[in-house]
ROLO-245224 format. One record per residue (C-alpha): x, y, z; residue number from 1; residue in one letter. Coordinates in pm, whole numbers, plus 50000, padded with zeros to 5 digits. Each point is the difference from the previous one (the first is absolute). Layout:
BEGIN
{site {X; Y; Z}; NUM; A}
...
This chain:
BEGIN
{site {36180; 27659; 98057}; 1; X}
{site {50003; 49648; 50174}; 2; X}
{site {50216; 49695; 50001}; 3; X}
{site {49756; 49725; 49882}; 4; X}
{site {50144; 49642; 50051}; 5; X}
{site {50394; 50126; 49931}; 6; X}
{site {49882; 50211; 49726}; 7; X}
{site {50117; 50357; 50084}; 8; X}
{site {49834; 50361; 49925}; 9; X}
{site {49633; 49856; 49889}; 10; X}
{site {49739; 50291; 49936}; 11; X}
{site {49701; 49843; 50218}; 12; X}
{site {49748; 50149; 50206}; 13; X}
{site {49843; 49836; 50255}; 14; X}
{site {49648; 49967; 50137}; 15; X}
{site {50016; 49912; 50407}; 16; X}
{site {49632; 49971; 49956}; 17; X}
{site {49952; 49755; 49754}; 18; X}
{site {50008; 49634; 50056}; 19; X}
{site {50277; 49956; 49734}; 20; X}
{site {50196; 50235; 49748}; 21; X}
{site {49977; 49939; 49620}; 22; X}
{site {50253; 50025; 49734}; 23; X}
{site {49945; 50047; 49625}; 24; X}
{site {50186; 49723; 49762}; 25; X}
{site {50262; 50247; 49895}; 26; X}
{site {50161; 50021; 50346}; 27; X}
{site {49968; 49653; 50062}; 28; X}
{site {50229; 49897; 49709}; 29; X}
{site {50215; 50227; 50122}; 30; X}
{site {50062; 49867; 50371}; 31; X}
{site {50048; 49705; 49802}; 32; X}
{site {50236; 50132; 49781}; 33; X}
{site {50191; 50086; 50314}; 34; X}
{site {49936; 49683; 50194}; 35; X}
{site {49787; 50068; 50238}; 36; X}
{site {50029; 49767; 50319}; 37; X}
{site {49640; 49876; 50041}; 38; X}
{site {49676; 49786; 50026}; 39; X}
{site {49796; 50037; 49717}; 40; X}
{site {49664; 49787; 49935}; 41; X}
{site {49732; 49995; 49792}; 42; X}
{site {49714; 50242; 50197}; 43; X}
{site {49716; 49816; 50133}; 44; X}
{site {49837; 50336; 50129}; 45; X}
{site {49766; 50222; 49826}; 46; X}
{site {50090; 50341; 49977}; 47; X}
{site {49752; 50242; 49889}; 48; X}
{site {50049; 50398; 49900}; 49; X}
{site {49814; 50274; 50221}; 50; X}
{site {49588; 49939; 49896}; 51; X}
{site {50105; 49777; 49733}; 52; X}
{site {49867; 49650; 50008}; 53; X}
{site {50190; 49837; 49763}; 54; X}
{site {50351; 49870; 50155}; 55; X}
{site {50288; 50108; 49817}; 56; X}
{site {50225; 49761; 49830}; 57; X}
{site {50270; 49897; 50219}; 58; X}
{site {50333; 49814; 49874}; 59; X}
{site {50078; 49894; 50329}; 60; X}
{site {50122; 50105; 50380}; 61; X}
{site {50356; 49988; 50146}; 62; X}
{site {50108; 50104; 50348}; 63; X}
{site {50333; 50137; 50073}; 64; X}
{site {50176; 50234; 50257}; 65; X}
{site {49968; 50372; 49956}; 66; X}
């Protein structure tokens, strides 16, 4: 469990490899829900699934303290 932006006990794992970590919709409107304390933005990068070549369909990006 993690504290995401204020928001306590968040089920999240985390990839230290991966150039950024990815959230579905559901737990997004939740950290909202709970006023999260961040940046958010619409996402100007392309993220694409392992050997997949179509990028998925982002809502946006936010960046907060973990």
């Amino acid at each position: 469990m993690l504290k995401i932006g204020g928001v306590p006990d968040v089920k999240f794992i985390i990839d230290s490899g991966a150039s950024c970590n990815v959230i579905e919709r559901k737990l997004w409107e939740t950290l909202k829900r709970e006023k999260v304390k961040c940046v958010s933005k619409k996402c100007q990068k392309k993220l694409f699934a392992y050997g997949n070549r179509e990028p998925l369909k982002m809502a946006g990006s936010f960046t907060t303290d973990i």
